[in-house]
Each structure stands twice: as structure tokens, then as C-alpha cells.
N, C-alpha and C positions, 0 to 999 in steps of 0.2 A: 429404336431399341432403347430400353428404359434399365438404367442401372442405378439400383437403390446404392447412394454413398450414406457414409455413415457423415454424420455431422457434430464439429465440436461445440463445447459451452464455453461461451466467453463470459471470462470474468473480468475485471478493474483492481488492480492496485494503487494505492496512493502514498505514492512517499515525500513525508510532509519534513520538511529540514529548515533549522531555524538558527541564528548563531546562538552559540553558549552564551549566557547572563556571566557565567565565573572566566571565563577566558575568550574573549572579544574573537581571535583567529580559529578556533575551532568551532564546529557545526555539531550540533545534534538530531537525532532523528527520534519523529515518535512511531511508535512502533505498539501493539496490541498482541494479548494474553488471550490465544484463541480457548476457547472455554466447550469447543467440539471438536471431535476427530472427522479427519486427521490431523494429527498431531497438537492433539487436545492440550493443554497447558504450554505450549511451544510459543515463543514470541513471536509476530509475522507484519508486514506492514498491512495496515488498515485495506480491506478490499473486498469484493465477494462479486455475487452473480449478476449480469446485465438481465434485465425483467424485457420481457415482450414489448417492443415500439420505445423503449427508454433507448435517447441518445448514451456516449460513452461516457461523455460529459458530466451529464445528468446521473449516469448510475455512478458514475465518482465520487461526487458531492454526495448522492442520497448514502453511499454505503460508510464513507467518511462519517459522517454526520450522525447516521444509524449506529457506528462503534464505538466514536470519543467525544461525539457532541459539536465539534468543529466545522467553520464552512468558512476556510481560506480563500479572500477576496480572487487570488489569482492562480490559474490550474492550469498546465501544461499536460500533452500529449507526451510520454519520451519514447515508447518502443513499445510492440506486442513482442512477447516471450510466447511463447510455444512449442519445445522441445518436448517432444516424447516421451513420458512419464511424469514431467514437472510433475503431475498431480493423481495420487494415488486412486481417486474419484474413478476416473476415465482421462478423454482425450480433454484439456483445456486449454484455450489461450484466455492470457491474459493482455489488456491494454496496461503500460504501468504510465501512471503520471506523478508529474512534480509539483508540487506546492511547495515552493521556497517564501519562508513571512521574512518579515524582519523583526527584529527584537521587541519593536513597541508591539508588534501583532501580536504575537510570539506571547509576552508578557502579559497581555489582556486574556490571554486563552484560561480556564478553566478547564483541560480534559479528564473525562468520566468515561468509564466503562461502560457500555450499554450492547445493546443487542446478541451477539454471539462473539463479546469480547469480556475477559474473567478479570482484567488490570488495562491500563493504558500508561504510557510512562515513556521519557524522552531517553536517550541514549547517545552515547557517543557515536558520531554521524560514520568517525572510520572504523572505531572496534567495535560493533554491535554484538548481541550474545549470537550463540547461534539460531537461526532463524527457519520456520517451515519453509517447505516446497524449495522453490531453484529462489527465495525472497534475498539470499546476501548475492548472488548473481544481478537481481536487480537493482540491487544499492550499489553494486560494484560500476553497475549498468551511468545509474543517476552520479555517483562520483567524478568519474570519467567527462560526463559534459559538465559540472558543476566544475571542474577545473580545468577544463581545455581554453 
């Protein structure tokens, strides 16, 4: 018996968090100016679609790298999100990972806007603005092991 399921699209987030240059104990997070709907001008963490035979890995770094120019030496797996509407699209999971730099990496970065992102820009790591999709859920997510 053959029953057609429906199948989701995964996507990648990257949540890239560096200490503050102005205040040594506090973190920042960079975060991108989605420049299409949904939620076209909304701020969201760096991330988009996994391509056919692309590792999660792989579409991390390419989609990082495709919206702020960035390719942080070291990338962490932290959780797939997929709750039920996260995304107005359809059904999607995302994988989200961490890229925690340290300040000299941090410092050396030039981030620029590019592919379907309208601004790129760091932020305070605990009060971010508000964010597309279920995206302060996964900051709240990376928080949480960033200080356990």
C-alpha cells in the first residue's frame, strides 16, 4: 500500500554571537534585514534553504557567507526547530547552529549585506529587536546553552 506523505523543506539558521568590543561581559548577535517576504524588512538570523545532496554543514556556511560575507572558523549543530507554522511558506524545519567568534575574529569581520539580505548589523545578544519566524525562540534556544 503506498501513501503519498507530504514532505517538509529544511532550512539552516546561523546564529553567529561574539562578545561586545564596548562592554567585555555582554554578547552580541549578528542578525540580517530580510529584503523578501515573509516578513520582508524584518530582522532574522542569517539562514535559508538546504540545496539537493548539500550537507547541513555546508548549507550553513554557503547561506552565512551568501547574506553577510562571513565564514566563522567554528560551527556548531544546536537543535532543529519545527513547530507548525514557524513559517508562513509551508511546513519547514530548520537546523539552527552556533557560531560563537571571539573578539579578535569578531574584530577582523567586515559584514555586508548581499543575497536576500537589505542590512546586516550586530545586536545585543539578550535584547534583540523583534525577529521573523519562531527566530527570538532560537536565540532564546542558543542563550540557554550559551549559559548553562
Amino acid at each position: 500500500m503506498s501513501k503519498e506523505r507530504e514532505r517538509p523543506w529544511v532550512t539552516v539558521d546561523v546564529v553567529v554571537v561574539a562578545p561586545d568590543a564596548d562592554d567585555g561581559g555582554r554578547f552580541r548577535v549578528l542578525l540580517i534585514q530580510r529584503r523578501n517576504p515573509p516578513f520582508e524588512g524584518r530582522w532574522a538570523i542569517p539562514g535559508g534553504f538546504v540545496e539537493p545532496g548539500e550537507t547541513l554543514e555546508a548549507a550553513a556556511r554557503r547561506e552565512l557567507w551568501e547574506e553577510t560575507g562571513l565564514e566563522p572558523r567554528r560551527l556548531e549543530q544546536l537543535r532543529a526547530f519545527g513547530a507548525p507554522g514557524r513559517d508562513p511558506r509551508g511546513w519547514v524545519i530548520s537546523i539552527a547552529h552556533l557560531a560563537l567568534v571571539d573578539a579578535g575574529e569578531a574584530a577582523a569581520w567586515q559584514p555586508r549585506a548581499a543575497s536576500d539580505a537589505d542590512d546586516v548589523g550586530w545586536f545585543d545578544f539578550d535584547d534583540p529587536p523583534s525577529l521573523a519566524f519562531d527566530h527570538q525562540e532560537i536565540l532564546a534556544h542558543a542563550r540557554r546553552c550559551l549559559h548553562a
